[in-house]
C-alpha positions in Angstrom: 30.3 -15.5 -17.4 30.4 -13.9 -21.2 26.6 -14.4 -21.0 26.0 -11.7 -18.4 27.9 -9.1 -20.8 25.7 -10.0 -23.5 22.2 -9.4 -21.0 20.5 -5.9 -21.9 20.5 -3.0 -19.7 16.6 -2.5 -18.5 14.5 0.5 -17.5 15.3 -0.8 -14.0 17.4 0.2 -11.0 20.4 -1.5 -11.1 20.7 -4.3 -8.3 23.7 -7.2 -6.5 23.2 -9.6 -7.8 25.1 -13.1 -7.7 26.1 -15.4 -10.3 28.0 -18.9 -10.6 28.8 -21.1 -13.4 27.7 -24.4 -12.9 27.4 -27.4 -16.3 28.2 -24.8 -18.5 25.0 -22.4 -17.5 25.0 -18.9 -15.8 22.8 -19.3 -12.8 21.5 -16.3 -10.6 20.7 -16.3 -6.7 16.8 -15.4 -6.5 16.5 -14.4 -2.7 12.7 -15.3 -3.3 13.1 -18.7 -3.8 16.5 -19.2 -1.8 18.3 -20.7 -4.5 20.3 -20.7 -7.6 18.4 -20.6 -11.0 19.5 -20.6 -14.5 19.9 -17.3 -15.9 17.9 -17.0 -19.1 16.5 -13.6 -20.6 12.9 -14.0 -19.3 14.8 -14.5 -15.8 17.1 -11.5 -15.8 13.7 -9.2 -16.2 12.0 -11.2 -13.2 15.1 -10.7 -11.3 14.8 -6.8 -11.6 11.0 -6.8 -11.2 12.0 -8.8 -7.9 14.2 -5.9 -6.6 12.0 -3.2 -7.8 9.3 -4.5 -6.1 11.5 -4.3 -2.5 13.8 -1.8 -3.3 11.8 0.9 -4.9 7.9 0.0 -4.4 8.9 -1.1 -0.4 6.6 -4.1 -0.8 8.1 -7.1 1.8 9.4 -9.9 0.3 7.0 -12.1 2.6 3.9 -10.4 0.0 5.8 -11.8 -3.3 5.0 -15.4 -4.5 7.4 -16.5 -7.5 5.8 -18.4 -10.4 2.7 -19.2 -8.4 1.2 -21.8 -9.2 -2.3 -22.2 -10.3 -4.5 -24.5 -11.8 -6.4 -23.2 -14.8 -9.3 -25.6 -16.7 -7.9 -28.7 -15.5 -4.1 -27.5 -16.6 -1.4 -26.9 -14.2 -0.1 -22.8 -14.5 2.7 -20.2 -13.2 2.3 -16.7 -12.5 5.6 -15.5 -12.6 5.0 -13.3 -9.6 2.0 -12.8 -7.4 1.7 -9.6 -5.3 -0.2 -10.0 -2.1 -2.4 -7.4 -0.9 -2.8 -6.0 3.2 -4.6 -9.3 4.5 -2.8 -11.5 1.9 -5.1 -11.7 -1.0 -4.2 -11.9 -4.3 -3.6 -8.0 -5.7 -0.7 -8.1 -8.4 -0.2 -10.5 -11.4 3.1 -9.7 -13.2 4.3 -11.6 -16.6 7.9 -11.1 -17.4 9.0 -12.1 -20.8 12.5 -11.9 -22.6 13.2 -8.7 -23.6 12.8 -9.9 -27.4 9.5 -10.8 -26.7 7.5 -7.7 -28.2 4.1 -6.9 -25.0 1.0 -7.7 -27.4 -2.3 -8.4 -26.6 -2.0 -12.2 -26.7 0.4 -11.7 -23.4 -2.2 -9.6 -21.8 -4.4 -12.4 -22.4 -2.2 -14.9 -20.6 -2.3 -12.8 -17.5 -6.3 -12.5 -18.3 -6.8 -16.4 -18.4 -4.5 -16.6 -15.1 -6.9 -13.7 -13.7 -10.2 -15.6 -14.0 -8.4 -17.9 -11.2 -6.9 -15.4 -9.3 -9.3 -12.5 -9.4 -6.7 -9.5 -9.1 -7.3 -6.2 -9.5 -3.7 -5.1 -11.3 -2.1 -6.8 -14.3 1.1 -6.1 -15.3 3.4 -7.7 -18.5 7.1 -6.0 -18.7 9.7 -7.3 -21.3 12.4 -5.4 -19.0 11.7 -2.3 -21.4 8.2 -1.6 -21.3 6.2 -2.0 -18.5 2.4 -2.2 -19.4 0.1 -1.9 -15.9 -3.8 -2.8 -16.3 -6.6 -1.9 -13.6 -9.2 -4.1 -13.7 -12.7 -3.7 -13.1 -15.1 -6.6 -12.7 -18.2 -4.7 -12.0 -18.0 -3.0 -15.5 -15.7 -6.0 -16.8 -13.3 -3.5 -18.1 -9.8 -2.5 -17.9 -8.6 0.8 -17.3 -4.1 1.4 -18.5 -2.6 3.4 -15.7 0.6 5.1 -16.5 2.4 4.1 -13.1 3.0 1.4 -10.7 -0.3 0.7 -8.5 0.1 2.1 -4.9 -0.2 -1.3 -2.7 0.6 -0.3 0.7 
């Protein structure tokens, strides 16, 4: 369990969360997927995005889709989390990368090319530190960067 101690604090709320060893690997429970995954940087920011999204923003678990898959230009793809709107269309996509993965425009653009599936209006790419939130707008084609979380409810 030394690998936990070693995980960086985010600019989330703190959450439960639980942990086994198993072959030598940390795994975490995700609630969202009922199961046991391995614990790896990129996961421990989805894990907090995960609770934020019930245990701040209020948003039921039943609107959340984990790496959702889509198929983009013949190639099979993940959003790492889908946000469902009132009457279950697609609202939210969020990226989460390792906290030593610095948000650039070439992430933005992964979310992009995984919007011209999904047709979202929100965007959103955190690295557990920053959290970058983009409105889009496909009458103008433009994006607009808010400064908070988007008001889904």
């Amino acid at each position: 369990m030394d690998f936990i101690n070693n995980l960086p604090v985010l600019n989330f709320p703190a959450f439960k969360f639980k942990l086994k060893d198993e072959q030598q690997r940390t795994q975490i429970y995700d609630a969202f997927r009922n199961k046991f995954v391995i614990l790896t940087p990129e996961e421990w920011v989805r894990q907090h995005v995960l609770h934020y999204l019930t245990d701040i923003q209020k948003i039921s678990k039943n609107k959340i889709a984990v790496e959702y898959s889509l198929k983009l230009n013949g190639q099979q793809k993940r959003a790492d989390v889908l946000i469902f709107g009132k009457s279950m269309e697609p609202s939210v996509i969020i990226e989460c990368k390792s906290t030593d993965v610095k948000i650039s425009l070439a992430i933005f653009d992964q979310a992009a090319r995984y919007n011209l599936v999904l047709k979202v209006p929100f965007l959103i790419i955190t690295n557990g530190f920053e959290m970058h939130i983009a409105k889009v707008n496909f009458e103008t084609q433009t994006t607009e960067l808010l400064k908070e979380f988007p008001i889904l409810l």
